[in-house]
Phi, psi and omega in degrees: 000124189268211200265340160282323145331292189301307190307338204271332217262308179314320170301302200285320136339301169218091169283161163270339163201169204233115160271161195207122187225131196148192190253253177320304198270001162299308180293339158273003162281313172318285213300300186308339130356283182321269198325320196264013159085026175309137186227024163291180182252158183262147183225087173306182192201085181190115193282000163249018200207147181268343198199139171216150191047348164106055176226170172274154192267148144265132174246024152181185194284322160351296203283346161329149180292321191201170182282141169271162178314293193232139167222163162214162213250118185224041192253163174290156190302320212280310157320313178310303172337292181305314192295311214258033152262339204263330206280320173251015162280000188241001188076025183284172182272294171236158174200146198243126181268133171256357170300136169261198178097294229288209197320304230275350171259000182148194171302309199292267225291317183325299172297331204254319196296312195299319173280347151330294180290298198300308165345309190259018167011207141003000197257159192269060197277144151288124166131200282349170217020078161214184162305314202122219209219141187234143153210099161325291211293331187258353174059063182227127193232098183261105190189118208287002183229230189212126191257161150245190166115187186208191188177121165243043180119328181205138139231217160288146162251089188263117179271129218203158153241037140231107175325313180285322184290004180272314159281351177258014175249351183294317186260358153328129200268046196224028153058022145246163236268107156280122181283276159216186183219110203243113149271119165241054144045211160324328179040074167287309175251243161349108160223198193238035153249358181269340157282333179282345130338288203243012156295303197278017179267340180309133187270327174318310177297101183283348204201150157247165189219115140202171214259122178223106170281319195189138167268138154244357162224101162304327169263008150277343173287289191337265185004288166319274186323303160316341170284277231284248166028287171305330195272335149122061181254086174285160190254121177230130207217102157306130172237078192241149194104017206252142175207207201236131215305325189031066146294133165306330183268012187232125185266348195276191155285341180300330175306321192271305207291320203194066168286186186324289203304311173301333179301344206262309179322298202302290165332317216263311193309320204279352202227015193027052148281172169225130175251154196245114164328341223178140187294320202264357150303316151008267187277313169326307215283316205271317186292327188276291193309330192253004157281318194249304190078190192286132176281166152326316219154171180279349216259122182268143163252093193247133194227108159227177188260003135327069192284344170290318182304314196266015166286299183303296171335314194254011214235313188269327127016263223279325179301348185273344227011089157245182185224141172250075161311118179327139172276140216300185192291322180282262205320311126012293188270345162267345181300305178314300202281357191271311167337084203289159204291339162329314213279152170251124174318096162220195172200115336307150187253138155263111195276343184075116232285001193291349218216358188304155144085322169279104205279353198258017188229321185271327160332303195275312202292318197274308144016278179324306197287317184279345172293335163324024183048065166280167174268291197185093180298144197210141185241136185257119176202105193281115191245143182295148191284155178315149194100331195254002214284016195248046163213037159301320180305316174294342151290319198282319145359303192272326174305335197238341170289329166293323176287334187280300157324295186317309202292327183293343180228015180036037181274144168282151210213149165225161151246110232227117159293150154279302184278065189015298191283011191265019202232155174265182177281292163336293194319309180332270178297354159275331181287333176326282181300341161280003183090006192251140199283121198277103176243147194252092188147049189346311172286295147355296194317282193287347193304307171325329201270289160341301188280348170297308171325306172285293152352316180302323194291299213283006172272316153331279183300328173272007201258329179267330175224089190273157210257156205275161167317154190274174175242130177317148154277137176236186178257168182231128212241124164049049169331124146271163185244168202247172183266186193275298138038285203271328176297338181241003169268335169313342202246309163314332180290337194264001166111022187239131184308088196254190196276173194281161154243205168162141206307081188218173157302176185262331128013291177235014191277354181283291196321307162279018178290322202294312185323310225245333188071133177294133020242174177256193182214144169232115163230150166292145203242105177202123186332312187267062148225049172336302164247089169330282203321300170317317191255020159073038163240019147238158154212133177235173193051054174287087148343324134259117183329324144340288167319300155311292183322323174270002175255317209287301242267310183282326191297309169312276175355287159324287190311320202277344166307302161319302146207104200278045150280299190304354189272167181228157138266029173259127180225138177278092177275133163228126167283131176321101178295136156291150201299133226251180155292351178180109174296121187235159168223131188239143177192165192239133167230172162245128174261156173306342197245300201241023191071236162276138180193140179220132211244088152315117169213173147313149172229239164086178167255056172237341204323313201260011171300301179299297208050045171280104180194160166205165206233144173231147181258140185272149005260148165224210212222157198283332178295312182291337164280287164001283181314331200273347192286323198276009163267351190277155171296351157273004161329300180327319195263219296310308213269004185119042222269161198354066166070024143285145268244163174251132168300161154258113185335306211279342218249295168340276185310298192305285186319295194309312208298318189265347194257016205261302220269014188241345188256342212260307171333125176288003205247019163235042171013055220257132154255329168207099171265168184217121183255133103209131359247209135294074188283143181248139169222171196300340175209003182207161157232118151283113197267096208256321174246104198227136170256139190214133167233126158250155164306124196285000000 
C-alpha cells in the first residue's frame, strides 16, 4: 500500500464527511448514520431523488462542496467503474463498493474488477461485494443493514471476508466492545492485511478478531501481524475454508501430513495469533483481551459457589494446560478461619452458599485467595434470567466482592457463566465498564484465558528472536523428480549425513556391496520410483554377496511387474545404519501461497499411521525448530525412553538447520525434499531414505 492509500485509508477510517451514492441502499447507510450518531455532514449523490435519509441529494459529484473523506458506493458495475474514475480525479479519500459482479463471478467479473482497479488509482477502496466499514469510536456506520454492537471508547477491530458474518457478528448478544468492523469483500485493493496494519496502529483497538476465508500476500499478512505484535495488539483469527492441499506436486507422504490448515497452524504459531475453532470463541477470546487483557502466566485463581463449577473448572483446567495451584500453608489457615466449616481450603474454591451473597463475609475469603500470587482470576456465576431477580442482589453482591479483590491484586479477571445464556445484558455491561471481562461459556471461557496466556508466552519469544522474512511462494514450473543416487550426493555436500554407498549396474554391485561392508540395503535407482518399498524395489539387511545377487534378480522382476517404465539396472548399495534412537520423517515443500514449509513427524512406515507430526514456515530460527520437535509424541524417544540411550539434539538440530538452508538456495530449485526415514541416533542423523523433485 503506497503512502497515498494508506493517508486515504486513514480518511476513510475517521472521516469528516460522508457521501452516499445510490438508491435503496443509501437511504439504510443514512438511517445507520443516523441511529449510531455520526454528525459530520452527509452528502447523498443520486439525480433522481430530492432527499435520502432526510438530507438533500446532490445530483452528481460535481456539486459536493469538497471530496468527501469516505463514501459508499451502491450503483450497477459499469456505473461503479465510471464513479470511482470520477471519485478519484477529484481527490476523495475511500470508498466502500457495495456494488457485486466482479472477480466472485467468474471470467466476465474478472475483467470488469481489473478496470475497477485501474479505475480507483489511489483511493482507499473497499470492496466490491462487500458491506463496508463500521467505526464505533467515531460513530460512522457505512453499512448497508441495520447493525449492531457497542463501543465505550476501545474495543476490537473485527476484520471479516464474509459479509454476512460480519453483521452477524454486530448482533451478538456477548458485550464486546467494539472499535470498528471491516467486510473487505473482493479485497481488489484493500486486503486485509493491510487493515490490519493500520488498525492495530490504533490506540483504541485493543485487540483484532478475524475472518480468514485465503490470504493473498502472505508475506505482507507476516508484516502486519508482526507490527501489531510489537504494538501489544493481540490478533485472534477464524480461519474456514481450510482442506487438504493434495497438490499434484506432491509425491511424499507430506500431503496427507500438512495441507492448508496445518500451513495456516504453522503461520499463526510463527506470528502468536491465536487461533478460534468457532465464531463465538471468537468473540469470547477478542472480548477477554480488550476486557481483561494478557495474563501474565498460567497460574489460575478460581471462585465458585459450587463443587460442580470448580470441578468443571479444574477439569478444563488440566486440558488447557493452566494451573489452579493449591493454596500455600498461611493462605490455607485464613481461608480455614474465613470458611464456614462446610467448605474445603482448594483452587477452586467452593466458598459454599452459607456466606453466598454476603460481602462482608465473601470480601475477605476472595481477597486471600486471589493475594496468592495468581496470573489471573475467575469466578463462576450463572445469574438468573429476567424476571427472576429476586436473588440477583446476591449474585450481583459477590460480583463486586470479586471486582474489589481483583482490582486490589491487579489480575485480569473474568466472571465466567456456565451456560452462555446465563449472564444477563445488565450484568454484561456493567462488568465491561469495570474492566472485568463478562465470559459466557465455561469452555469458551478458560479456552480464552488458555489462548492469552499462551500469546503472552510466544510474543516474548518472538519479540526476543523475532523470525526472519518468509521466502514468497512462487509456481514451480515442470518438477521433475530426481533418482535417489543424486538427491543424496546433493545434500551431502551441504553436510548431511547420508549412508556410505555406491552407485553400479546390476552386474557390478555385488562386488561393490563387498567394497561397502556387509551387511547392505539395495534399491533400484530410478527417476519413476518415487516409493521404492510398494513397487518391491528395496532390500535390506543383506548380508552377503549371494544374497545381493539374488535380491537384484527378484527386484528386476517385482519393478518390471509393477511398472515396467520404471525398471532399470542401475542399483543404489548402501551400508546398513545402526538401528537409531528414534525414526523421524522430515520434508520440505515450497508451497505457491506460503512458500517453503517444512513438516516434522514420526517416521518409519507408521509415518501417515501415527500423524505425528507438525509444520513450520522457512526460514525459521533454530529454537523454533527446537519447539516444533518437543510437541511430537516422538519426543519422549528423542529424550530417552524407559532407560534408553537419548538421540542427539544438537546433531539433530545441525541436520534440519542445513537441509532448511539447502531447500532455501534458489540454485537447488528444491520443490519438495522427503528424508524417511531419519534416523536420529546418540551421537550422529542419518538421512537413509530420500525423495527429491526440483524445478525443472
Amino acid at each position: 500500500m503506497n503512502l497515498k492509500r494508506r493517508a486515504n485509508l486513514d480518511r476513510l477510517l475517521k472521516p469528516r464527511h460522508v457521501a452516499v451514492i445510490g438508491g435503496r441502499d443509501a437511504e439504510t447507510v443514512a438511517a445507520e448514520c443516523k441511529r449510531i450518531g455520526f454528525g459530520g455532514p452527509f452528502w447523498p449523490v443520486n439525480p433522481k431523488r430530492s432527499h435520502i435519509g432526510g438530507h438533500r441529494c446532490f445530483s452528481s459529484l460535481d456539486e459536493l462542496p469538497e471530496a468527501p473523506d469516505a463514501v459508499f458506493l451502491a450503483v450497477p458495475k459499469e456505473a461503479a467503474i465510471d464513479t470511482l474514475a470520477r471519485l478519484s480525479a477529484m481527490g476523495a479519500g475511500g470508498v466502500v463498493c457495495y456494488t457485486a459482479g466482479f472477480g466472485e463471478t467468474g471470467a466476465e467479473g474478472a475483467e470488469a474488477e481489473a478496470r475497477l482497479i485501474a479505475a480507483a488509482g489511489d483511493l482507499a477502496l473497499v470492496g466490491p461485494n462487500c458491506y463496508g466499514v463500521i467505526n464505533y469510536v467515531d460513530r460512522v456506520a457505512l453499512w448497508p443493514f441495520t447493525h449492531g454492537g457497542h463501543c465505550s471508547g476501545h474495543g476490537a477491530a473485527i476484520i471479516t471476508q464474509s459479509g454476512m458474518l460480519s453483521s452477524d457478528l454486530t448482533m451478538s448478544q456477548r458485550s464486546v466492545p467494539f472499535a470498528y468492523m471491516v467486510s473487505a469483500g473482493n479485497q481488489t485493493v484493500l486486503r486485509l492485511e493491510d487493515f490490519v496494519d493500520a488498525l492495530g496502529e490504533r490506540p483504541e483497538v485493543r485487540a483484532i478478531g478475524l475472518h480468514i476465508e485465503g490470504l493473498k500476500d502472505v508475506a505482507a499478512f507476516e508484516r502486519a501481524a508482526l507490527k501489531c505484535l510489537r504494538l501489544g495488539k493481540p490478533i485472534v483469527a477464524l480461519k474456514t475454508g481450510t482442506s487438504r492441499l493434495g497438490s499434484s506436486l506432491t509425491v511424499s507422504h507430506t500431503g496427507s501430513l500438512s495441507g492448508t490448515e496445518e500451513l495456516y497452524d504453522a503461520l499463526f504459531d510463527r506470528l502468536g495469533i491465536i487461533r478460534a475453532m468457532s465464531p463465538a470463541e471468537l468473540l469470547e477470546t477478542v472480548k477477554y483481551l480488550c476486557v481483561a487483557g494478557v495474563p501474565r502466566g498460567r497460574r489460575l485463581a478460581g471462585l465458585t459457589c459450587s463443587g460442580g463449577g470448580a470441578t468443571m473448572l479444574a477439569d478444563y483446567a488440566e486440558t488447557l494446560n493452566l494451573t489452579f495451584s493449591p493454596p500455600d500453608p498461611a493462605t490455607a489457615e485464613r481461608l480455614r478461619t474465613q470458611l464456614p466449616d462446610t467448605a474445603t481450603v482448594s483452587n477452586p474454591l467452593d466458598y459454599t452458599t452459607p456466606i453466598w451473597g454476603i460481602p462482608e463475609k465473601t470480601g475477605p475469603v476472595f481477597d486471600a485467595l486471589l493475594a496468592d500470587g495468581h496470573d489471573a482470576a475467575v469466578i463462576v456465576q450463572d445469574y438468573p434470567a429476567p424476571g427472576l431477580d429476586e436473588s440477583k442482589v446476591h449474585y450481583r453482591n459477590d460480583t463486586v466482592s470479586f471486582i474489589a479483590a481483583a482490582k486490589r491484586h491487579g489480575l485480569p479477571s473474568a466472571v465466567c457463566s456456565t451456560l452462555p445464556e446465563n449472564l444477563d445484558v445488565e450484568t454484561r455491561d456493567f462488568l465491561v465498564a469495570q474492566g472485568i471481562a463478562p465470559m459466557q461459556g465455561i469452555e469458551n471461557c478458560m479456552t480464552a484465558i488458555a489462548s492469552s496466556a499462551w500469546h503472552g508466552e510466544r510474543r516474548a519469544e518472538i519479540i526476543a528472536n523475532p523470525p526472519p522474512p518468509l521466502i514468497p511462494g512462487r509456481a514451480q514450473a515442470g518438477p521433475v523428480l530426481l533418482d535417489e543416487a543424486v538427491a543424496k550426493r546433493l545434500v551431502a555436500a551441504r553436510g548431511i549425513a547420508v549412508p556410505l554407498s555406491r552407485v553400479g549396474r546390476g552386474g557390478e554391485i555385488t562386488a561393490l556391496a563387498g567394497e561397502i561392508g556387509f551387511p547392505v540395503a539395495l534399491k533400484m535407482v530410478s527417476a519413476k520410483l518415487p516409493h521404492k518399498t510398494e513397487a518391491g524395489a528395496v532390500r535390506l539387511s543383506l548380508g552377503s554377496e549371494a544374497q545381493v545377487a539374488d535380491a537384484v534378480g527378484r527386484m528386476k522382476a517385482d519393478v518390471a511387474a509393477y511398472d515396467a517404465a520404471a525398471a532399470t539396472d542401475r542399483f543404489l548399495i548402501e551400508r546398513m545404519i545402526d538401528q537409531p534412537v528414534a525414526e523421524l520423517m522430515v520434508s520440505i515443500r515450497r508451497d505457491p501461497q506460503f512458500g517453503l514449509a517444512m513438516t516434522i513427524a514420526a517416521g518409519g512406515v507408521l509415518v501417515e499411521v501415527l500423524a505425528d507430526a507438525t509444520t513450520l514456515l522457512l526460514p525459521t530460527a533454530r529454537q523454533d525448530i527446537a519447539r516444533a520437535l518437543a510437541k511430537l509424541k516422538i519426543n519422549r524417544l528423542l529424550d530417552g525412553f524407559r532407560g534408553r540411550p537419548a538421540a542427539s539434539r544438537e546433531a539433530l538440530l545441525d541436520m534440519l538447520e542445513r537441509l532448511a538452508a539447502f531447500a532455501a538456495d534458489e540454485a537447488n530449485a528444491v520443490v519438495e525434499i522427503e528424508i524417511n526415514p531419519l534416523f536420529a541416533g546418540t551421537e550422529a542423523c542419518t538421512a537413509v531414505d530420500m525423495l527429491m523433485q526440483v524445478s525443472a
